[in-house]
C-alpha positions in Angstrom: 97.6 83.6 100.6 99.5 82.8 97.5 100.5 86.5 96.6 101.7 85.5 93.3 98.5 83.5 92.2 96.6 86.6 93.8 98.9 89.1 91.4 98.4 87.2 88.2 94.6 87.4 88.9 94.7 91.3 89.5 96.8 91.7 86.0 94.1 90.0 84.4 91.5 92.5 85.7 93.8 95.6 85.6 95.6 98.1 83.2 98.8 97.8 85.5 99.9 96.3 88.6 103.0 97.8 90.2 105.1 96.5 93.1 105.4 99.6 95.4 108.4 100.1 98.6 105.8 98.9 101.5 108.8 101.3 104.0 108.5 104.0 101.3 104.6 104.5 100.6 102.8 102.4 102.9 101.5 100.0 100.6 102.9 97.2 99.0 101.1 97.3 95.4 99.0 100.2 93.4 96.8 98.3 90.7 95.0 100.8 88.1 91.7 99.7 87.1 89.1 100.2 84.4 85.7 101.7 86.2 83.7 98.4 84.3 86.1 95.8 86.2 86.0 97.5 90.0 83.3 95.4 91.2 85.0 92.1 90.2 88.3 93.2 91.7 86.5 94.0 94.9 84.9 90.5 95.0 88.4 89.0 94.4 89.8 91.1 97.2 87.0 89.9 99.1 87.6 86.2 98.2 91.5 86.5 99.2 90.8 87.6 102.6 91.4 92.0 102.2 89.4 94.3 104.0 88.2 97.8 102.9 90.6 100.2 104.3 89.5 103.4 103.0 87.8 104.7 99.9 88.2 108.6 98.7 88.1 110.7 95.5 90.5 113.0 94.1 89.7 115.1 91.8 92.7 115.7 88.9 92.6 115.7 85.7 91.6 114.0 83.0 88.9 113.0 85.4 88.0 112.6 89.4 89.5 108.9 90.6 88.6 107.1 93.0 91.3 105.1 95.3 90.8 102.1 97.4 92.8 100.8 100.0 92.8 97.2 100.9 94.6 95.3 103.3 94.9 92.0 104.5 93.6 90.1 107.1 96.9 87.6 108.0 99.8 89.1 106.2 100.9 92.3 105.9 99.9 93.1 102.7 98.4 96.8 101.3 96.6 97.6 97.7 96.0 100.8 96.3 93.0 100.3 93.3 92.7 103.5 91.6 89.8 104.2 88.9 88.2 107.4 87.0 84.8 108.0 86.9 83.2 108.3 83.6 81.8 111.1 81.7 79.0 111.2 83.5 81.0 111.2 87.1 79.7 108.1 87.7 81.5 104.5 89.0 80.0 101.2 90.2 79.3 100.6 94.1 81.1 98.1 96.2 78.6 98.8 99.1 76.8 95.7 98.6 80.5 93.8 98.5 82.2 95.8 101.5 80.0 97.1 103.4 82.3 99.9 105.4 82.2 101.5 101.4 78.8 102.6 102.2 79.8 105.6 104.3 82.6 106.2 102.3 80.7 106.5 98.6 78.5 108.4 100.6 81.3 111.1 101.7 83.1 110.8 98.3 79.1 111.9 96.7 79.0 115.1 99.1 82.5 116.3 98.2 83.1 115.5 94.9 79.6 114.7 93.4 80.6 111.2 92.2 77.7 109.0 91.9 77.7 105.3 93.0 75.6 103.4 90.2 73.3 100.8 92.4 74.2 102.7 95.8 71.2 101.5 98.2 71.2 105.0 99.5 73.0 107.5 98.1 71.7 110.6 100.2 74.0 113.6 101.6 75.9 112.2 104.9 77.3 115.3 106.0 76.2 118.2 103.7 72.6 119.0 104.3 69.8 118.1 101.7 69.8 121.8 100.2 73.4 121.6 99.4 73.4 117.8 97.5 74.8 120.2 94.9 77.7 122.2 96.2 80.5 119.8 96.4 82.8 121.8 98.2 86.0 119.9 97.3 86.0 120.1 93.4 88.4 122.4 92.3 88.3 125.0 89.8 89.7 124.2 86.5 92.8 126.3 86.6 93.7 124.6 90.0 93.9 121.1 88.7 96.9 118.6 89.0 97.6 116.2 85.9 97.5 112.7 87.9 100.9 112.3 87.7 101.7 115.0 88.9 100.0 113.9 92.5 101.0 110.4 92.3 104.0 109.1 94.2 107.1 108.9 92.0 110.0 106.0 92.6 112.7 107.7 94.7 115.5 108.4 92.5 118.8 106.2 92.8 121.3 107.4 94.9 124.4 108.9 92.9 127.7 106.6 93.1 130.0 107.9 95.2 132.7 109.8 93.9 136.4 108.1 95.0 138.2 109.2 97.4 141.3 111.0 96.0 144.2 111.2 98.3 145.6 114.7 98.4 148.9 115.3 97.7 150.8 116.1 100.9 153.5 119.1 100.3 156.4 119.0 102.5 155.8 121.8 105.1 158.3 124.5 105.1 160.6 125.0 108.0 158.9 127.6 110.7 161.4 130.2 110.6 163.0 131.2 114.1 161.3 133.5 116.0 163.5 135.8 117.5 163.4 136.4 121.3 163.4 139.8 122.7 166.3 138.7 125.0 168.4 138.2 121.3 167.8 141.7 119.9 
């Protein structure tokens, strides 16, 4: 895999690419995507040889996003895609590209509510049918994060050292003489 080539076709399809410390984060690149191009970025990830790590939804504000984790098959290489749902809480499917995203959309719907436009089958996996509404892992309004505030921030630099100042060394007095008892 030509990482480079691969990179200039993910800028094409993305608001930002950033390179991210792989021994810091875990993952080597977080690419931010528009909801209308997700579908083609997961056909190129597909095309390049990246498997569907993991899929969840996190619900901050201005909107719930969705993040995907790729990683590939020969080198050690891991994406973070993030996208927002819409108005509507809605974002395209991927099932029919990964298949491992069915489960996952699936979860991401009980939780959160988000709805997987063209999702084969889009029915409760773990909440029962009566509680398709509940969405237990929304959060109130007042309990919302801004996204940035939740997304991992470059470490800061390390401050310079400060030199090394060699302390002036005073001549030590002269111990005076102790007296013995045997003297007084």
């Amino acid at each position: 895999m030509d990482i480079n080539k691969v990179k200039k076709q993910w800028q094409a399809l993305s608001t930002n690419v950033e390179d991210i410390d792989y021994a810091v984060s875990g993952h080597d690149f977080n690419v931010c995507l528009e909801s209308d191009k997700l579908r083609d970025f997961a056909a190129l990830m597909l095309e390049e040889g990246f498997y569907l790590v993991d899929l969840m939804a996190v619900h901050v504000t201005p909107a719930i996003e969705v993040v995907y984790q790729f990683a590939h098959f020969e080198t050690r290489c891991r994406v973070l895609a993030r996208a927002f749902v819409d108005d509507k809480c809605e974002i395209p499917t991927i099932s029919d590209i990964y298949q491992g995203a069915n489960w996952h959309e699936r979860e991401a719907r009980d939780f959160h509510g988000v709805v997987f436009s063209d999702h084969p089958y889009l029915h409760p996996i773990i909440l029962p049918e009566e509680d398709v509404d509940l969405k237990p892992l929304l959060k109130k309004e007042a309990g919302l994060k801004d996204v940035d505030a939740v997304r991992r921030k470059p470490p800061e630099p390390a401050p310079e050292p400060k030199p090394k100042v060699k302390p002036e060394v005073e001549p030590k007095a002269k111990p005076e003489a102790v007296k013995s008892q045997e003297q007084s």
